[in-house]
N, C-alpha and C positions, 0 to 999 in steps of 0.2 A: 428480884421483885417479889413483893407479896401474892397473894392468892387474887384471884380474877373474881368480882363480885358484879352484881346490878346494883348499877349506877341510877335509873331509872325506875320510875313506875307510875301507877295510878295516882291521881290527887286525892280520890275519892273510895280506892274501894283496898282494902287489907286485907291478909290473910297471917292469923296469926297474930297479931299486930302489924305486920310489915307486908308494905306497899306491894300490890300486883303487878308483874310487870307483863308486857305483850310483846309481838311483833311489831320491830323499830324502835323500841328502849336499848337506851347503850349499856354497854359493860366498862367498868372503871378501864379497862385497857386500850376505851377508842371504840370497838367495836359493834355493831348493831344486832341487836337480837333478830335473826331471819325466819323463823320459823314457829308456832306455836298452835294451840288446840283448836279442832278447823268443830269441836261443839261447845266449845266455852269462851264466851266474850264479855270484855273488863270493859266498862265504860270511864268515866272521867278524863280528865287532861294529865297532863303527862309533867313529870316536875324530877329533877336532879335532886336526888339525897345524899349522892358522893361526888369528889370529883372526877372527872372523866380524863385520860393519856391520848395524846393525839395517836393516833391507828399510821400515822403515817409520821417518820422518824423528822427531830425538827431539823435537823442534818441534812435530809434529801429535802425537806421543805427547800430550806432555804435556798440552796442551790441549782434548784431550778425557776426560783420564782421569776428571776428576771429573763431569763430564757424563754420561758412560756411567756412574759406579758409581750415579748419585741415580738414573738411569733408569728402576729395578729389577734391575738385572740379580742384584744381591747377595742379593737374599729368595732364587732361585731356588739360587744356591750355596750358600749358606750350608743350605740342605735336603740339598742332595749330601754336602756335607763331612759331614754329620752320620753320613749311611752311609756315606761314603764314606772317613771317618779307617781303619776297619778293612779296606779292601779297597785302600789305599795311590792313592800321585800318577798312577800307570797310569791307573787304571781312570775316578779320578775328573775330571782334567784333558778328556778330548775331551765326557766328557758336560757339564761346566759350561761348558762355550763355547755349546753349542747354547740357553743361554739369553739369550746375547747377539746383537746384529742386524747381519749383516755383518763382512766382514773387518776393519777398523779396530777395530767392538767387541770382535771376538774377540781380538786384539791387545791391547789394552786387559784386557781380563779376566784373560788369562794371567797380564799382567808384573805388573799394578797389585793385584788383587783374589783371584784362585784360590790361586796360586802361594804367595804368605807366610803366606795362610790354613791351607792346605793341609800347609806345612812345620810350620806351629802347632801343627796337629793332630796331625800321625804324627810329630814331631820332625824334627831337621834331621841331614842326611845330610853329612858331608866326610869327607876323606881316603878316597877315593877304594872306596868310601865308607865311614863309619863314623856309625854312629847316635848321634848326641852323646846324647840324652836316657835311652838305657840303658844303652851300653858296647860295642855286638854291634859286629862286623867284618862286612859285608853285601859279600858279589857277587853281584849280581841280574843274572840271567837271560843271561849270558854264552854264545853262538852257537858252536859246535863247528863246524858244518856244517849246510849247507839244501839240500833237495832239492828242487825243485818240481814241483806238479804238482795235480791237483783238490782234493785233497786234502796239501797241503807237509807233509814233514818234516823241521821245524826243532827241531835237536838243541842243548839250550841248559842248562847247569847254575848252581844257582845256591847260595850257600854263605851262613851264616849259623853266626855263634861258638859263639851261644847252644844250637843242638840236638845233642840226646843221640843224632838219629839217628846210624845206621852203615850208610850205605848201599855200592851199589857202587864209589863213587869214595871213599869213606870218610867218616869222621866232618866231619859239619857239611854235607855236601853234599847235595844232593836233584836228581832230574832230573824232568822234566815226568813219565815215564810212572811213578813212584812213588808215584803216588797210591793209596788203598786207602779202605775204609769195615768198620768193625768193629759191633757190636751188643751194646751189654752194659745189661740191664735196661730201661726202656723207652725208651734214646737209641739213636742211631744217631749216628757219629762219624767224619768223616772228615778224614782227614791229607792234607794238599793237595800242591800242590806249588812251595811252600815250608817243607814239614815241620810247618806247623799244625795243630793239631786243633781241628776247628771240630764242634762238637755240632748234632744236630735230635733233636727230637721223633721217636721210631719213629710210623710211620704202617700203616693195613691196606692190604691187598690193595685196589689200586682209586683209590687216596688220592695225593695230593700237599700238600709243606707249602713256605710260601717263608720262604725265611730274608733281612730286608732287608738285615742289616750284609756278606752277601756277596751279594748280586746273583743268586741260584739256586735252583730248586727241587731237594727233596728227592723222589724218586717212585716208587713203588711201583707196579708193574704186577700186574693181573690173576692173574699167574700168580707171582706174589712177588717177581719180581725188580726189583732196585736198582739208581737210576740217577740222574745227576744230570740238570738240563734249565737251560741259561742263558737269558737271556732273549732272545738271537738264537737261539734252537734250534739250538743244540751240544750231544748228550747227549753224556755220559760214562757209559758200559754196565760194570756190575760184576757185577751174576747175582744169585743168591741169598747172603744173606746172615744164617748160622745166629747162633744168640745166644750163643757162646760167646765172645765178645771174642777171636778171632780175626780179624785183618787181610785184609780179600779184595782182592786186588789189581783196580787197572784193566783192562780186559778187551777194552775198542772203545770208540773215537770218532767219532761219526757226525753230520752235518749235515742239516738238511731237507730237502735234494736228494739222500739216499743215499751221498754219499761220504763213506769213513770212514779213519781206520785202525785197523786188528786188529792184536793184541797175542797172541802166542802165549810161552809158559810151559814150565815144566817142571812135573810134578807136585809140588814144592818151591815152585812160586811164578815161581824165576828167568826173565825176559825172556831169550827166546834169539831171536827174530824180531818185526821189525814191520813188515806191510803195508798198503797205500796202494791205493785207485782207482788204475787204472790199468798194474796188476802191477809198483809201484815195492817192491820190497822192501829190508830191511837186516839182514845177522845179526850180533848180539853174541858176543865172543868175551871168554872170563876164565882169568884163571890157576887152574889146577886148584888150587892149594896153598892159595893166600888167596882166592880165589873174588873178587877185584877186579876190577872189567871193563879189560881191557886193548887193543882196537879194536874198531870200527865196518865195517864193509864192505860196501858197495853189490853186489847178487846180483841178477844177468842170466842166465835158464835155469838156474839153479841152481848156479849158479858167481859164486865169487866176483870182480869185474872192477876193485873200486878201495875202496883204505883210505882210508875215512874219517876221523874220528883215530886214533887212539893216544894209549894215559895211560901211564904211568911212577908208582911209587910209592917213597916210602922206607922204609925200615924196619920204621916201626911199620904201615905200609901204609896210607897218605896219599897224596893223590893229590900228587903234587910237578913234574910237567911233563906238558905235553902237546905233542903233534904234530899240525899240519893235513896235509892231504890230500896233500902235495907233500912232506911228511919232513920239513919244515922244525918246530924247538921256535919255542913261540910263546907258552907260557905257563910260569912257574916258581913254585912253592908251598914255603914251609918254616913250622915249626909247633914249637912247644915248649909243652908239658906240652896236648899235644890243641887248642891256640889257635894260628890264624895269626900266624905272627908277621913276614913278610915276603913280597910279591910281584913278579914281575916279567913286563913282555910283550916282544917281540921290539924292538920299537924300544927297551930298555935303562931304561924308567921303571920304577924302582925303588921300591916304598912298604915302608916297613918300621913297627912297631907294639909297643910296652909293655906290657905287662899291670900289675896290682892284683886280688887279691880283696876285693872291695868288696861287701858284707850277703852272703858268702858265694858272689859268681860273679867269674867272672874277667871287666875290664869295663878 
C-alpha cells in the first residue's frame, strides 16, 4: 500500500495551498483524525480531496452483515426511521447505531441496513445535493465560521429551492437563529431552521406537549412563556407568544449547565448581536438600502477586532458570493427566475442546474 495521507479538510481555509484538516477529517486509509490543536481552530465545511479505504476490511464487512441484521438490530431502526424519516439522515443515523453491539455492528448498520433505509424514506439526495424525489436544490448546513467556546458559535446557512422564505441572505436561505414560533387559533407553530413549519397543539400555563416526528417538547412556563425543550436539554427561549399569528423571533439558547446564547434584536425583530458564555460576542452588519446582512464581526471591549464573513449580493439581492475571514471568496451563487441555478467553491467545483415547472413548482 502507498503512504497514508489526509483525505479530508477545510472547504475554506489553506495552508500552503492545501486544505486544513481538524479533528474528525479522514486519512485515505479509513481512518479519523482524533486529535488536534486545543488554541487553533479551522473553520469551514469539510470536503474529500482523495479517496478514502474502508477502515474495516470489505471481507469481515461482508461476512457479518447478515448476522448482525437477524440479530435484531433492524426492529430497533426500523422504529427510528419511522420518526425519524421527518427529522432527516442527521438526527437519525447516530441514534440507530446505538441499537447495535460494538464497532463492527455499528459498521455493519450504517452501510448495510440504516443508510438505504433511511435514503428510502426522506429520498435520495445527488448533485451535490438535490432531492431526486421532489425536485428541491438542498445546501444543508453549510459553516461560515465557528467560534468556540462553552457555549460555540457555529455560523452555518442552509438553502432550500423550494421556500418562499426571504430572509437575510435572501430567498431560499435560512440561518440557524431564524427560528420563530407564531399562535393562531389553538396551534402553535414553529419555523425551524430549515424554513419548516412544524405545528403543536397550544398548551396552558404550566404544560408541556412532545411532538415524536421531531424529537421536542413544546412548553409553556408558569408565567406564559414559550420555549422549546430537546431531549438533551437544550431550550430554545422565545417569551411570550400573543395570538395574533405574528412570528416571535428566537430569543436565547440555553443548556442544563447555564450556558447560553442571547440573541439581541431591534424592536423590528432584526438580530444585531449575539452572545455566548464567556463574553464571546458577534455584531451583524446590513446594507441600509436592502436590509441584506452583509458581515459578521467578532467584538472584543466593544470593538470590533475581526471580520468574520462577508456576503456579496446581485441585483435582485441574492446572496451570490461569500468571503471567509482572510478576504479570501469561497463561495459563488447565481439564480434565475428566484432558483439556483449554478454554484461554485474556491477549489473551482463548479455545479450547475435546469429547471421545469412541474404540477406547478419549479423542480
Amino acid at each position: 500500500p502507498g503512504p497514508i495521507r489526509i483525505a479530508e479538510g477545510s472547504t475554506n481555509v489553506f495552508i500552503n495551498s492545501v486544505a486544513a484538516a481538524r479533528k474528525g477529517d479522514k486519512l485515505t486509509c479509513g481512518a479519523t483524525i482524533s486529535g488536534g490543536s486545543n488554541n487553533v481552530f479551522i473553520g469551514g465545511g469539510r470536503y474529500r480531496y482523495l479517496p478514502v479505504d474502508d477502515e474495516i476490511p470489505g471481507w469481515l464487512r461482508t461476512t457479518v452483515d447478515v448476522l448482525m441484521a437477524v440479530a435484531g438490530a433492524a426492529g430497533g431502526i426500523a422504529q427510528l426511521l419511522k420518526a425519524g424519516a421527518q427529522a432527516g439522515m442527521k438526527a437519525v443515523l447516530p441514534c440507530a447505531l446505538k441499537f447495535t453491539a460494538g464497532f463492527v455492528a455499528g459498521e455493519v448498520a450504517s452501510r448495510y441496513v440504516v443508510e438505504p433505509v433511511a435514503r428510502s424514506a426522506i429520498g435520495g439526495l445527488t448533485g451535490n445535493p438535490v432531492d431526486t424525489t421532489t425536485g428541491r436544490k438542498l445546501i444543508p448546513d453549510e459553516i461560515d465560521f465557528s467560534l468556540p467556546g462553552l457555549m460555540p458559535i457555529e455560523w452555518s446557512r442552509f438553502y432550500a429551492s423550494n421556500l418562499d422564505v426571504d430572509s437575510v441572505l435572501g430567498k431560499g436561505w435560512v440561518l440557524p437563529w431564524e427560528q420563530s414560533l407564531r399562535k393562531r387559533g389553538s396551534f402553535v407553530y414553529l419555523t425551524d431552521n430549515q424554513g419548516r413549519t412544524v405545528p403543536f397543539v397550544d398548551i396552558a400555563p404550566g404544560q408541556r406537549i412532545y411532538n415524536p416526528h421531531e424529537q421536542v417538547y413544546l412548553v409553556c412556563t408558569q408565567g406564559g412563556h414559550y420555549l422549546l425543550q430537546t431531549l438533551d436539554n437544550i431550550f430554545f427561549y422565545f417569551g411570550e407568544v400573543p395570538g395574533d399569528n405574528k412570528p416571535v423571533p428566537l430569543d436565547r439558547i440555553e443548556n442544563a449547565l447555564g450556558q447560553f446564547l442571547h440573541f439581541t434584536r431591534t424592536e423590528q425583530g432584526t438580530l444585531t448581536d449575539i452572545t455566548a458564555t464567556g463574553g464571546i460576542r458577534v455584531h451583524l452588519h446590513y446594507d441600509e438600502v436592502t436590509t441584506r446582512l452583509t458581515s459578521v464581526k467578532r467584538i472584543v471591549d466593544n470593538e470590533a477586532v475581526e471580520t468574520l464573513v462577508q456576503y456579496h449580493y446581485d441585483s435582485y439581492g441574492q446572496l451570490a458570493e461569500v468571503f471567509n475571514r482572510n478576504g479570501d471568496s469561497v463561495r459563488r451563487f447565481s439564480y434565475t427566475d428566484g432558483v439556483m441555478t449554478r454554484h461554485s467553491n474556491a477549489l473551482g467545483l463548479t455545479c450547475e442546474y435546469r429547471w421545469e415547472i412541474i404540477d406547478g413548482q419549479p423542480r
